[in-house]
C-alpha positions in Angstrom: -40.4 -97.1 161.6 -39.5 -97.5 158.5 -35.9 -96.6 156.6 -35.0 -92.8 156.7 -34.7 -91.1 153.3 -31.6 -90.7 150.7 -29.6 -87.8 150.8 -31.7 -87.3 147.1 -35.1 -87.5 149.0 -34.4 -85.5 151.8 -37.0 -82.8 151.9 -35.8 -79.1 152.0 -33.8 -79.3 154.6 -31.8 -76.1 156.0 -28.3 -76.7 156.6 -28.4 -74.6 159.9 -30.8 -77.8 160.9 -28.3 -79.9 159.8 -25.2 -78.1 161.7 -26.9 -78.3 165.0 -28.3 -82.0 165.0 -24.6 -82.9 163.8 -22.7 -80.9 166.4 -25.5 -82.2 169.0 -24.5 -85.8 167.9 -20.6 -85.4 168.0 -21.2 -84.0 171.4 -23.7 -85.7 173.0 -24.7 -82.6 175.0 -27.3 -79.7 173.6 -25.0 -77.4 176.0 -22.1 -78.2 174.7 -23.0 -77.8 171.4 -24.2 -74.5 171.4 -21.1 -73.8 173.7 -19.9 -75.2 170.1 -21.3 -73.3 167.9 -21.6 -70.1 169.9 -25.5 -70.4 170.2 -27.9 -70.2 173.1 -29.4 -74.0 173.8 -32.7 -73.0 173.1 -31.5 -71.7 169.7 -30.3 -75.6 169.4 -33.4 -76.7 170.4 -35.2 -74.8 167.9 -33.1 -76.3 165.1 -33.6 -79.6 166.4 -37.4 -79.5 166.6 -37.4 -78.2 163.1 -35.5 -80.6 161.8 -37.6 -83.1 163.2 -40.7 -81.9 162.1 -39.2 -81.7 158.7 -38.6 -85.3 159.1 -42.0 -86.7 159.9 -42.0 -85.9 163.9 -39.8 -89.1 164.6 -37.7 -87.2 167.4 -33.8 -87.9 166.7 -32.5 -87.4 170.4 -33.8 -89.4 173.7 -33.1 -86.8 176.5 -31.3 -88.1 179.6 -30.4 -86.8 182.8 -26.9 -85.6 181.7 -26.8 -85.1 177.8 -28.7 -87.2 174.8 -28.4 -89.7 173.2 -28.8 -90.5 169.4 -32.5 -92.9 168.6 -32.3 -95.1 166.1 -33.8 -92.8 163.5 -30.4 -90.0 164.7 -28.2 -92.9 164.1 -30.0 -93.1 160.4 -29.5 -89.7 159.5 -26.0 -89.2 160.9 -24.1 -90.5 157.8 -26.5 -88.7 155.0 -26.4 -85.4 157.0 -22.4 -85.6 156.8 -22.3 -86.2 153.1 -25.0 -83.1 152.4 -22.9 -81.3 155.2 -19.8 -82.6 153.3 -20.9 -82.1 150.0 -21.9 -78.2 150.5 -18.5 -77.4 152.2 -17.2 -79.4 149.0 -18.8 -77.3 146.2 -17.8 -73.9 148.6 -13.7 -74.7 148.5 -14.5 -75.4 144.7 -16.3 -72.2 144.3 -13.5 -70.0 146.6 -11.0 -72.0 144.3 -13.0 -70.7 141.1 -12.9 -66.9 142.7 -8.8 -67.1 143.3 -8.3 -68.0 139.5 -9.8 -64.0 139.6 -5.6 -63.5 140.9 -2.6 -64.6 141.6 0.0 -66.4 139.2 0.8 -69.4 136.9 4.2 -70.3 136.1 4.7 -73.0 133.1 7.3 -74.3 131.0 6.4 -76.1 127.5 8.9 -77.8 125.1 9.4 -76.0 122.2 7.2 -77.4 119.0 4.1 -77.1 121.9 4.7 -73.3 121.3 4.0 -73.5 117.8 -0.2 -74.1 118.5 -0.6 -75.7 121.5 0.5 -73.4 124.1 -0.5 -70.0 122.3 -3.9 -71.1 121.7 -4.5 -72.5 125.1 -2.8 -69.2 126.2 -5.0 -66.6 124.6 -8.0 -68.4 126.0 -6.8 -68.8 129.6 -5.8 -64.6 129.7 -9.6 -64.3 128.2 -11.2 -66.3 130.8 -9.0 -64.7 133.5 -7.4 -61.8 132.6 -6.1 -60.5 136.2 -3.6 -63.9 136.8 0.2 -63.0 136.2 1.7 -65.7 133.7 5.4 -66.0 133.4 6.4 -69.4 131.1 9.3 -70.9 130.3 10.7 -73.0 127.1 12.7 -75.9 127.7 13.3 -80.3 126.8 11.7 -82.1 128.8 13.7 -83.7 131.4 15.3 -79.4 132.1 11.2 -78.7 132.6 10.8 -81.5 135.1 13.6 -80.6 137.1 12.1 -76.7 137.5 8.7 -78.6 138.3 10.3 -80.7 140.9 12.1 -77.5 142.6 9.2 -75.3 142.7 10.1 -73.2 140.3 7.1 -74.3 138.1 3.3 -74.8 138.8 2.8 -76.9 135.7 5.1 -78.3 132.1 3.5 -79.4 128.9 5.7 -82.4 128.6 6.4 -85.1 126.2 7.2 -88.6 126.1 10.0 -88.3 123.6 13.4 -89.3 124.9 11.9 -91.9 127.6 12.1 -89.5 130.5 10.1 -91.1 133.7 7.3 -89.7 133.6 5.9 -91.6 136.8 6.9 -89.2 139.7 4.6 -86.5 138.3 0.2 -86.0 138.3 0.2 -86.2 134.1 -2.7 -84.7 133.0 -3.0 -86.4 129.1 -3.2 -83.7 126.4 -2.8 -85.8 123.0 -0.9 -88.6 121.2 1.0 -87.1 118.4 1.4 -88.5 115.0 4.5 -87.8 113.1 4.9 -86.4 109.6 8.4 -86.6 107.2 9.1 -83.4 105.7 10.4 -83.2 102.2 10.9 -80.8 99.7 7.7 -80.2 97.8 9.6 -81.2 94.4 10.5 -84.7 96.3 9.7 -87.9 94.5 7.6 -88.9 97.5 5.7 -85.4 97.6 2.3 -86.6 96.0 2.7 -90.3 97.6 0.7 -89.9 100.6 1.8 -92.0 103.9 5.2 -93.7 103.9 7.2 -95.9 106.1 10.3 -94.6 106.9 12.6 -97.2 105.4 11.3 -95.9 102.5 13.7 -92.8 103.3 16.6 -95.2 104.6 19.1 -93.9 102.4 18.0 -89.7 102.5 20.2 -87.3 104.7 18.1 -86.5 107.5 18.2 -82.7 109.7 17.8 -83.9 113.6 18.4 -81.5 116.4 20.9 -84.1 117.5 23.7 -86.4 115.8 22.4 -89.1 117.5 18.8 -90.3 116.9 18.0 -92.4 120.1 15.8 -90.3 122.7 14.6 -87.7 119.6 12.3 -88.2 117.5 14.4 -90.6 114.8 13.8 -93.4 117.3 10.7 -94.0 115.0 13.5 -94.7 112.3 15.2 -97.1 114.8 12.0 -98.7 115.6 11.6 -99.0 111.5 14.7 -101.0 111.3 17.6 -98.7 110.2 19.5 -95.6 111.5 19.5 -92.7 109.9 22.3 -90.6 108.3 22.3 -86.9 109.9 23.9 -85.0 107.5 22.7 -81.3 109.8 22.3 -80.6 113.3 20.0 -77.9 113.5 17.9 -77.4 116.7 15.1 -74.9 115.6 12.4 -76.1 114.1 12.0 -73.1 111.6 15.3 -73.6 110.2 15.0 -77.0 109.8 12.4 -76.4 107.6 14.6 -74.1 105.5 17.4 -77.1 105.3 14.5 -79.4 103.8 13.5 -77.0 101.3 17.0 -76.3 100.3 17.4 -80.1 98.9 19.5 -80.8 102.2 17.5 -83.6 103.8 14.6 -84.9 105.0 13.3 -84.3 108.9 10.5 -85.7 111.2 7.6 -83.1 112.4 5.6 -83.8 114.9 2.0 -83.0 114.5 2.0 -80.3 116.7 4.1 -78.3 114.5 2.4 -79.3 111.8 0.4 -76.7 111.2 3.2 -74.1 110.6 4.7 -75.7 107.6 6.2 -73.6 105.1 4.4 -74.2 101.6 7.8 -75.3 99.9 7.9 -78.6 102.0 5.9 -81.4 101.8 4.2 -83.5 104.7 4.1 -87.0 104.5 2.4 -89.2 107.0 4.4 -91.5 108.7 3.4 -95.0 108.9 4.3 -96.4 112.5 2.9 -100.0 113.9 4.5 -98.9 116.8 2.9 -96.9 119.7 2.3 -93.2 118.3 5.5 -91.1 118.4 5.2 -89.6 121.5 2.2 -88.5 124.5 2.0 -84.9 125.5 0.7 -84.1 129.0 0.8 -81.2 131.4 2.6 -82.2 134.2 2.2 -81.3 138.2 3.8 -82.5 141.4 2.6 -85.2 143.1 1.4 -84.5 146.6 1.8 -80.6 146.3 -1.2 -78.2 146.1 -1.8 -76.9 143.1 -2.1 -73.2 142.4 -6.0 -72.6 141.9 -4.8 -71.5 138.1 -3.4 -74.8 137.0 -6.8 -76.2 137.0 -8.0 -74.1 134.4 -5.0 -73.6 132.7 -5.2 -77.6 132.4 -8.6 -77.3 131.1 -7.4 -74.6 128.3 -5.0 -76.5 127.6 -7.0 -80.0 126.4 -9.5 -77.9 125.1 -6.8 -76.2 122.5 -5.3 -80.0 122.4 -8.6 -81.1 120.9 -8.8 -78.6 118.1 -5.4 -79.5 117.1 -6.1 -83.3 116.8 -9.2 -82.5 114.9 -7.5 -80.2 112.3 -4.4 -82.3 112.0 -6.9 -85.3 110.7 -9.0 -83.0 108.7 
């Protein structure tokens, strides 16, 4: 006889048919299969003989005196029955999956300039899509996030490469590479310049939410070939604004925050051979089920990801 059909050429086949000859194969008994399946054998039967009919009459089980056994055409259709079989209990745990999203709850941290657009955005869509999920969320650096992740006390955080916290532990879900912008005051020299390379700003007193540049994001200065001067701590990002268009320094913005600029400070491009200034990803735990929310919250989130990257290059 010649080669049994794909899986894609399979005539309508029910997947009652497909049950029984399965269970009838595993077991090697019509009896015990519909012991199985809580059938009567000639309910078995019935299936059997449809399915073979549907199949061109080739019969899939030679009868013996105790049990059957699989022909060569049974042994053929074992492995594509188990991937339809396989494929239809597949798309069913995706489906209940898509039904639980209806309920339950999503807890998430973010770092803070991801709650200027990012988060918000992917937010209000997320509580559009699925109004009856309870949110909590958290604000928090990086490494503090990872740590709540880690102990359960987080489904997912929108993390960032800044500061060279491993990373590797964790499912990363990639989100956006940002780009990094010098703010200045908009009477600066450099206002009107367009993109600059920071050692251009070697000399200026810069506002850093810490004294030390190395794991913020000044280590694009470092990279650049000079350390900065910070003249002002000053850990929110609204208020370092307000030091830069006081004449007090300069500061780096990442483009994430970009879009909340004041219109008394300038944005300047940075210019950075280097890799960008850091990668932003929602982060889960490796190994432990996710919530059936994350999934979509993940998709809200690189669909909100997307509009930023577009209107930052715009």
């Amino acid at each position: 006889m010649g080669p049994m059909p794909s899986p894609h050429e399979l005539p309508d086949l029910s997947t009652v048919w497909l049950r029984a000859f399965l269970e009838v194969a595993h077991r090697g008994s019509f009896t015990v299969a519909a012991r199985s399946l809580g059938w009567t054998q000639s309910a078995v039967s019935r299936q059997i003989s449809s399915l073979e009919s549907a199949l061109g009459g080739a019969p899939l089980f030679d009868r013996l005196p105790r049990g059957v056994r699989l022909t060569e055409a049974g042994r053929v259709l074992v492995p594509h029955a188990e991937a339809v079989v396989e494929a239809l209990h597949g798309a069913g745990r995706e489906l209940a999956a898509l039904r639980e999203v209806a309920g339950g709850r999503l807890r998430f941290g973010a770092f803070a300039t991801a709650d200027a657009a990012l988060v918000p955005r992917a937010l209000g869509a997320f509580r559009e899509r699925h109004p009856r999920v309870r949110v909590s969320r958290e604000e928090g650096f990086t490494p503090g996030l990872l740590g709540r992740l880690a102990a359960g006390h987080l489904d997912l955080a929108v993390v960032s490469t800044t500061g060279g916290t491993p990373l590797e532990p964790y499912v990363l879900h990639h989100l956006l590479d940002e780009s990094l912008y010098v703010a200045v005051p908009a009477a600066h020299p450099l206002a009107d310049g367009g993109p600059v390379r920071l050692g251009r700003l070697a000399d200026a007193d810069w506002i850093s939410g810490s004294a030390r540049p190395e794991g913020t994001l000044l280590d694009a200065a470092l990279r650049q070939g000079f350390r900065p001067r910070v003249a002002h701590v000053v850990a929110e990002w609204t208020a370092k604004q307000g030091y830069v268009a006081a004449g007090l320094g300069v500061t780096l913005v990442p483009a994430l925050a970009a879009e909340s600029v004041r219109p008394d400070v300038a944005l300047l491009p940075v210019l950075d051979e280097g890799a960008p200034a850091r990668a932003v990803y929602a982060a889960t735990v490796r190994g432990r089920s996710a919530v059936p929310a994350v999934r979509a919250f993940v998709g809200a989130l690189r669909e909100a990801a997307g509009r930023i990257a577009v209107s930052v290059a715009q």
